[in-house]
C-alpha positions, 0 to 999 in steps of 0.5 A: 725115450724114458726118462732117467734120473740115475745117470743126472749130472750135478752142477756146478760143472758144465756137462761134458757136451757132445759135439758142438754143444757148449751152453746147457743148462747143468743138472740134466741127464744123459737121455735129456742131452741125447733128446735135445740134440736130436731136437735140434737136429744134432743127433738122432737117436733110436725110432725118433725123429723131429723136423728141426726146422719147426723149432730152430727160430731164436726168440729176440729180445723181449718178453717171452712168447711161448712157455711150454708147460710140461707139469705131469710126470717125471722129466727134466730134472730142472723143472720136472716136466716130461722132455717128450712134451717139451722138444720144442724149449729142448731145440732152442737150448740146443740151439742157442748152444750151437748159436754159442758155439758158432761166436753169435753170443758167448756169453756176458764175459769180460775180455781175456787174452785170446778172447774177444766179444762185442757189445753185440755179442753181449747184448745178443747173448743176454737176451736169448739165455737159454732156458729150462724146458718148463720156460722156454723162450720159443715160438712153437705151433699149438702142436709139436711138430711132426714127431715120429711114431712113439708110444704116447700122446706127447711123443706123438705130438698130439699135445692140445691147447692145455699143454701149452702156456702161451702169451699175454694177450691169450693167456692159457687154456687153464686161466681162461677156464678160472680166470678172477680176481680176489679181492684186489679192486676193492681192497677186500676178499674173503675166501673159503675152504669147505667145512670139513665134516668132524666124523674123522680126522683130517686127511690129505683131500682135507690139505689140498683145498685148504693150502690153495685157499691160503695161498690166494689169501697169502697173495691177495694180503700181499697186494694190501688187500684185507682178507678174510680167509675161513676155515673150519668145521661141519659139527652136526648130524647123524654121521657124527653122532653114529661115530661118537656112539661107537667111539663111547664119547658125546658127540660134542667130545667127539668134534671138539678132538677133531677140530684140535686135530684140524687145526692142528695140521693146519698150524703144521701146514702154515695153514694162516686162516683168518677164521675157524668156523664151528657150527656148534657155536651158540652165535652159528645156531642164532644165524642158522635160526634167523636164516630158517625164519627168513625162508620161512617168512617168504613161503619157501619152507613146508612139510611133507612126507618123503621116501628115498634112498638115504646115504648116512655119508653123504648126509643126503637123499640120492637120485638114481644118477647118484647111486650104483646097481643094488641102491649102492652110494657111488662116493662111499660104496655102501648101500643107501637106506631106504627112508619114509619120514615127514621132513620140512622141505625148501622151495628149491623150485621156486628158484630154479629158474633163478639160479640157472639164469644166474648161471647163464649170466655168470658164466665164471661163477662156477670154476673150472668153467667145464663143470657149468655145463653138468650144472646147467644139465641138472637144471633143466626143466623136466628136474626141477625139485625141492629138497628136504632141510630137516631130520628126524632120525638124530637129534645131535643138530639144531632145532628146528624153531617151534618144532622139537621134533626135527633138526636142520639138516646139516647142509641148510646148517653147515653152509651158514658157517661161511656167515657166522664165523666172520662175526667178531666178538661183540657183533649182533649175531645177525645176517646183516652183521656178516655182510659188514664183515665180508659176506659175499664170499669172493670164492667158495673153493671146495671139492667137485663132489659137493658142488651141487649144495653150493651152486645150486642149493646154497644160491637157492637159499641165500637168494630166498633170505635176501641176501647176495650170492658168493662170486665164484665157487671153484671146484678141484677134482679127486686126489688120486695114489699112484693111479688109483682112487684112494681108499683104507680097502687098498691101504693106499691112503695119504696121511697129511700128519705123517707127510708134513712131518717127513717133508716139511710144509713147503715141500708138501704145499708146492707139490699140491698147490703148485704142480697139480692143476686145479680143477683137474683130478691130481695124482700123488706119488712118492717118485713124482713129489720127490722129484718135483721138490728135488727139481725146484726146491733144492736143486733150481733155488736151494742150490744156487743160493747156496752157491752163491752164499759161499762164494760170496761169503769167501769172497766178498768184503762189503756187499753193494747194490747190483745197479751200481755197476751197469748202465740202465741198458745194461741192466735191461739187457741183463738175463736175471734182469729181464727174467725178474720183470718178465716173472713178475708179470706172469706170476701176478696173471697166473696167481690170478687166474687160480692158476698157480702152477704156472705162477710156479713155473715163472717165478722158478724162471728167475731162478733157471736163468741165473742158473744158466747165467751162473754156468756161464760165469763161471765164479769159483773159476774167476774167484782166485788169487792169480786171476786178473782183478777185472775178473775177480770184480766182475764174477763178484758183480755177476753174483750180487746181480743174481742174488737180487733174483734169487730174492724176487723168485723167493718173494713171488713163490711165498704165497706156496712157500712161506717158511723157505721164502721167509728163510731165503730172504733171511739169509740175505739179510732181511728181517723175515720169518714165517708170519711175516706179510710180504708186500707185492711192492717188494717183488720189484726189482731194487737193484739199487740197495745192497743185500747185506747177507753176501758179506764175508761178515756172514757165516759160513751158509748151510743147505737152504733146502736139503734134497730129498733121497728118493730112494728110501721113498720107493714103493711105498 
């Protein structure tokens, strides 16, 4: 029942199949086999038992009905999801192999002596090519059926709505709860990362907000959308001027090193912002400033004296539901300061109302929707308050106008960095310039610690300027290290720098973006980033390229177009075909619905059915010289057809990997790097033009993405 990847059988062979198998996708292991056979009625093996029944149906032709969506843990060595959540893809693959094995679809292969197969057979078999036990195309129940008992939710069957990705019309639990479009009805978006507080130098949480906020700028700029993605640097306060104390620097040495370190990574990151804000820019300062006098001018700022709990990291006064016994930060464990000052407060309460109709009327405002609710509880009557803007205890900030005595407080400073840093050089440093140059921000995407300042605060404050409020603030939760909250006290902390260098970009962008759920909090792991890059990157998309290039390369004189040698029904029945078409539907949903591990999950599709398709061809056997010609031209054809999906799979995974699609589409003859801006339009199947860089011109093919050996990142 656990899952092992010591005893993995490498393609390009077909397993050795218990009996009665012969069709399976290859690259499983022997406790995968054991576990699908049982699914599937086979065999049973151990305390587990399944009703078969539940899972036998074969889908027919068509879209896919159900994927199940087995996205945590270690599992199937194709897609990396957990087998016990995915018995029900494991059936079918079964099945369709005992199906196979029975003569009701062998395979697209050309009549050879003995053998004999039927348009039927043909058409049959391409439409219900078995798939990976990420993308499976069966139709199961919203739970598992009866499984016996075992000792895990999955293995029990006790799987909700959110295990399971399910069809078109409904969607899935993670799409409803973040479903939006970014900038592609108006032609324009702008979206954000935080700005990053420059006390420290970046680290991993740093990372995740920024690759998912390229990401959907990388996808918004390939449907033509012109798109405004800022990043960028929170430069004032007390904390920073505390660090540059101890580090025996000024404070605007001190972020001037940060932001080159941030931008650094970024570079490394294939980080492809539009905009870096700094909030110590003289431009900033006249926002901030008209901003003040704005709210000023309407009555919503005032002095007063105050008295609470202060926390330094924070750069904020806490409520008693924000600290622990003993007046303790529950996000930095250090004991707040107990603080008397005479500081300028904004009417927030002259907008509470306000921004909790707001919320109320908008409900994908705040993404994931689950967080509104805490919002909306914070909003409630017996709490309204306002909140201070101003400090006396640093002066590394910006004035407050007509008043020496105080600063901004850094978040009514830092927030206007999403404003300010649109301007281009030459703009009035206004307001209403940043409205010409794409203020309202489509979405904020942040972490869920600092979400109160940007659903509440910041609405607050832009509603008192007059000025339009962001679309969506999504929210992602906490990375956790094996298990555990990350912190220096357990030495269990991620660095990005030293990642990026060991693995490359890709490979750590993938992992992030595209196999943890946004919203969700997220763990890391050495054993499970590995794996899941092994699975999709080298071995379901690296080593089928591969395969490919070499047989093509050896075999192939001139390339031609794929369609050339089908028939438009053909080519619709093909399995690659259909994958294509049906990816690029569900990509393009999923991307929208800031859900991009499911995005991942079927683009990856095309790629795990041609790897099953390629199983079952089986080219390095028809590519001989004492083969029939008939043979040698239809392995040949088979791979061309391939490679075309190989193309699209790379396309549709560029806004997660744009260094290994760029190189993918290279190595097939287009004219790609890692700054090229792909179009959507390209994601379309073109079966009619050949790929140039399957020709035996070609050199000889190098590893695309080399696998990574688990073994030297073991417990560390």
């Amino acid at each position: 029942n656990t899952h092992s990847h010591v005893d993995s059988i490498e393609r390009p062979s077909l397993m050795p199949a218990p009996s009665g198998l012969s069709l399976m996708p290859a690259a499983v292991s022997a406790s995968e086999v054991a576990t699908m056979a049982a699914a599937a009625g086979a065999v049973r093996p151990g305390p587990m038992s399944v009703v078969p029944a539940t899972f036998g149906s074969v889908v027919p032709a068509g879209p896919q009905q159900v994927k199940v969506a087995g996205v945590e843990g270690a599992g199937c060595s194709l897609c990396g999801g957990p087998w016990l959540k995915c018995q029900a893809a494991a059936a079918v693959v079964v099945g369709l192999a005992l199906r196979s094995r029975r003569g009701l679809g062998a395979g697209r292969l050309p009549a050879t002596a003995g053998t004999t197969t039927t348009t039927t057979q043909r058409r049959r078999h391409s439409s219900v090519a078995p798939r990976c036990c990420a993308a499976a195309s069966v139709a199961v129940p919203e739970k598992p059926a009866q499984v016996a008992a075992g000792d895990d939710a999955a293995a029990r069957g006790e799987l909700g709505a959110e295990d399971l990705a399910v069809n078109e019309d409904s969607g899935t639990a993670q799409a409803k709860r973040l479903q939006f479009r970014l900038g592609l009805n108006q032609g324009t978006g702008t979206v954000t990362t935080p700005l990053f507080y420059s006390n420290g130098s970046p680290h991993i949480g740093s990372a995740y907000p920024t690759i998912v906020a390229d990401v959907m700028a990388r996808y918004a700029k390939m449907h033509g959308a012109e798109v405004h993605f800022v990043t960028g640097m929170d430069e004032h306060g007390e904390k920073i001027a505390r660090t540059a104390e101890e580090k025996k620097q000024k404070p605007q040495e001190l972020v001037d090193d940060i932001a080159a370190e941030f931008q650094g990574l970024w570079k490394q990151l294939s980080i492809n912002n539009d905009h870096f804000a700094r909030t110590t820019q003289d431009v900033h300062k006249q926002l901030v400033a008209e901003m003040w006098q704005r709210c000023a001018d309407k009555g919503d700022i005032y002095k007063k004296d105050y008295e609470g709990y202060y926390c330094v990291g924070c750069e904020a006064y806490l409520d008693a539901d924000e600290m622990q016994e003993g007046n303790v930060c529950k996000i930095h464990q250090k004991p707040c300061e107990l603080r008397r000052e005479e500081n300028y407060f904004f009417r927030l309460s002259n907008y509470w109302d306000q921004v909790r109709d707001h919320l109320e009327a908008n409900p994908d405002f705040i993404l994931p929707k689950s967080r509104r609710n805490e919002v909306l509880y914070w909003l409630r009557d017996d709490n309204k308050r306002d909140f201070s803007i101003s400090r006396t205890s640093t002066t590394w900030g910006i004035q407050v106008p007509g008043d020496e005595s105080q600063v901004i407080y850094v978040w009514f400073d830092a927030l206007l960095g999403y404003l300010s840093s649109l301007l281009q050089p030459g703009d009035p440093p206004t307001l209403d310039s940043a409205l010409q140059r794409g203020w309202p921000a489509d979405v904020h995407v942040i972490g869920k610690d600092i979400m109160r300042f940007h659903v509440v605060y910041w609405p607050a404050m832009l509603m008192s300027a007059g000025l339009p409020l962001p679309k969506h603030v999504a929210s992602h939760g906490f990375l956790t290290k094996d298990g555990l909250k990350m912190g220096k006290s357990l030495g269990n902390v991620v660095e990005p720098v030293p990642l990026v260098e060991n693995f490359g970009a890709d490979a750590v962008r993938y992992y992030f973006a595209g196999c943890l759920n946004f919203g969700d909090d997220g763990d890391f792991s050495y054993d499970k980033f590995i794996a899941r890059v092994n699975a999709g990157l080298a071995n379901e998309l690296g080593n089928l390229l591969h395969r490919l290039l070499t047989l093509c390369r050896k075999n192939l004189l001139v390339p031609e177009a794929p369609d050339t040698f089908l028939t438009p029904e053909e080519r619709d029945a093909h399995p690659v075909y259909q994958a294509a078409v049906q990816a690029r539907k569900e990509v393009q949903k999923h991307y929208e619905s800031f859900n991009f591990v499911l995005a991942r999950s079927a683009a990856l599709n095309i790629a795990n059915t041609a790897n099953t398709h390629i199983n079952v061809v089986q080219p390095w056997a028809k590519l001989k010289p004492d083969k029939p010609e008939e043979e040698i031209e239809y392995a040949l054809r088979e791979m061309m057809i391939m490679a075309e999906g190989v193309r699209i799979c790379a396309l549709l995974l560029s806004p997660l990997t744009p260094g290994l699609s760029a190189r993918v589409l290279k190595e097939l003859g287009g004219d790609a790097d890692l700054h090229t801006s792909f179009s959507w339009e390209e994601t379309a199947w073109a079966g009619h033009r050949a790929l140039p860089g399957l020709g035996k011109a070609m050199p000889k093919p190098k590893p695309m993405f080399q696998r990574i050996d688990i073994e030297a990142w073991k417990d560390k």
